[in-house]
C-alpha positions in Angstrom: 71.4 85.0 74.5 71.1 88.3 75.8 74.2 90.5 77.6 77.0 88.3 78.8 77.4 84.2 79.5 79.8 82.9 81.7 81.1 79.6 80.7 83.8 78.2 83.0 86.8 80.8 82.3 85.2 82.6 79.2 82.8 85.4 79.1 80.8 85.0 75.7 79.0 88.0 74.1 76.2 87.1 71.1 77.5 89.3 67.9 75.0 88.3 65.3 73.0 85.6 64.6 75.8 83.2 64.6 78.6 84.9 65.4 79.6 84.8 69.6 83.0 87.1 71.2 84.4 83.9 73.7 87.2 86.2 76.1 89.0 84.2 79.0 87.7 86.5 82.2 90.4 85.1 84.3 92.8 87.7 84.1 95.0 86.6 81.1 94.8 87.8 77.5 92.7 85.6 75.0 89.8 85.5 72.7 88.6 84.2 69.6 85.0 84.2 67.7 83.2 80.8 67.1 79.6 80.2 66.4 77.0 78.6 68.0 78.2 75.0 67.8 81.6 76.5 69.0 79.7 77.5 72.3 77.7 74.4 72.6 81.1 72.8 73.1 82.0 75.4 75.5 79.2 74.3 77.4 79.6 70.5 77.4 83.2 70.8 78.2 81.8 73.2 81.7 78.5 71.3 82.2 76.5 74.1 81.6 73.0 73.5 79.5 71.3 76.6 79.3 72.2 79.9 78.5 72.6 82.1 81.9 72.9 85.7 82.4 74.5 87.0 85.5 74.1 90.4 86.6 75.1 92.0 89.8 72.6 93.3 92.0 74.8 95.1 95.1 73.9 98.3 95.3 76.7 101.0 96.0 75.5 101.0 99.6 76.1 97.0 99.7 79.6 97.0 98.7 82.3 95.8 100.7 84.5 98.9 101.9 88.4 98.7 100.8 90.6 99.1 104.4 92.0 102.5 104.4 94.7 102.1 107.2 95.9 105.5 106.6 97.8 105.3 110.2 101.1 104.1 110.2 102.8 101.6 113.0 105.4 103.6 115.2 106.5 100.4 117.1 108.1 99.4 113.6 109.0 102.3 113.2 111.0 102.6 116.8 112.3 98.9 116.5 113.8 100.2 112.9 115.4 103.0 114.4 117.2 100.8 116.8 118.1 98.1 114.4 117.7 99.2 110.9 115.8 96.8 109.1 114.2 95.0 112.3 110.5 96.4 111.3 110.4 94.9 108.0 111.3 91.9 109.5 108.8 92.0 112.1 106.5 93.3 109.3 107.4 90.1 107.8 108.6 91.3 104.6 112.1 89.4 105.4 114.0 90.5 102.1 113.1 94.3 102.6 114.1 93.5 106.0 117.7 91.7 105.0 118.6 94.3 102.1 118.4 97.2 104.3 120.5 95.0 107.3 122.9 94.2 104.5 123.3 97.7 103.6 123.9 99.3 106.5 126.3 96.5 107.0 128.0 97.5 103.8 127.9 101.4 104.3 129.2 100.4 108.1 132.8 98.4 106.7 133.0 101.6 103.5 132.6 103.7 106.6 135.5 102.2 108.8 137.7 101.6 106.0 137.5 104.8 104.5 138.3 106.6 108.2 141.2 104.2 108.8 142.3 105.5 105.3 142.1 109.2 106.4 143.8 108.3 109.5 146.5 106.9 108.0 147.0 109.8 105.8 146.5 112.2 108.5 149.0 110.9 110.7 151.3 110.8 107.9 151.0 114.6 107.5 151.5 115.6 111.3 154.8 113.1 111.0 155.5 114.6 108.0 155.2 118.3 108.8 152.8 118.6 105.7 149.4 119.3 104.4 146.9 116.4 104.5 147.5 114.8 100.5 144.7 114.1 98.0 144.2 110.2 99.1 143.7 111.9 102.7 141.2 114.4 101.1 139.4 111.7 99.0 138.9 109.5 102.0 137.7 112.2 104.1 135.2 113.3 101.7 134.0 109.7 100.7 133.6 109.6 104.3 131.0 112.2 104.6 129.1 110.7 100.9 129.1 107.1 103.3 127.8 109.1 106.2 125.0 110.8 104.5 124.0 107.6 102.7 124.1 105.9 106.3 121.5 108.6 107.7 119.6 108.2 104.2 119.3 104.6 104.6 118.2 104.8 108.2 115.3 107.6 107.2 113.8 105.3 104.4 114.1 102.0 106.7 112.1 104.0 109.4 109.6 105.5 107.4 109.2 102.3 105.1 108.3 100.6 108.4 106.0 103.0 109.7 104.2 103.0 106.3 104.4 99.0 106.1 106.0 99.0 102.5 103.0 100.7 101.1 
């Protein structure tokens, strides 16, 4: 036997004289060493008779080219900058699509819940006569964190769905 066999699943590899290396070629881990009866029932078990050698003959010219899309998809991009989320669904990645919907839901109710905190403090200072307390100040600033992580969100769902999840 000379280079590799291919029996079935296994790639088999001579060693010695009665020694053969049997590894799955399949994409999982596994092998073990047998002799030659060992790959004679290899063989019987896949039908195969005779030892075969298989060697690739494309050339480098042959081969099939990988896609390089290296251009993005701008209406994906423009439907996700309308509707955050909507170009990974028409992308059809629907999770991607529904996790960035649901958070811009969430960072939407933070958002109105935090400013009708801040308004209620604020308009209990101007009743008041007095400076705007720490809840005010607290709401107000995890107001702006909200915002920012709104615009972050929006970014990442744009350029996610220009890029195509890539």
């Amino acid at each position: 036997m000379f280079g590799v066999e291919r029996i079935g699943q296994y790639d088999v590899r001579k060693m010695d004289d009665n020694r053969y290396a049997v590894a799955l070629n399949n994409g999982n881990l596994g092998a073990f060493v047998t002799d030659k009866a060992g790959v004679e029932e290899l063989r019987q078990k896949y039908n195969r008779e005779t030892d075969t050698v298989e060697f690739s003959t494309m050339k480098a010219e042959e081969a099939p080219e990988k896609e390089t899309n290296k251009g993005g998809n701008w209406g994906k991009a423009i439907a996700s900058t309308f509707i955050t989320g909507l170009g990974q669904l028409c992308d059809g990645r629907v999770k991607d699509g529904l996790v960035d919907i649901g958070t811009d839901a969430a960072l939407g109710l933070t958002a109105f819940g935090l400013k009708l905190g801040y308004a209620n403090a604020f308009v209990k200072a101007v009743q008041n006569g007095t400076k705007l307390g720490l809840g005010g100040k607290a709401a107000a600033i995890g107001l702006a964190l909200t915002a920012g992580a709104f615009v972050a969100n929006k970014i990442h769902t744009i350029v996610d769905a220009y890029k195509g999840g890539k």
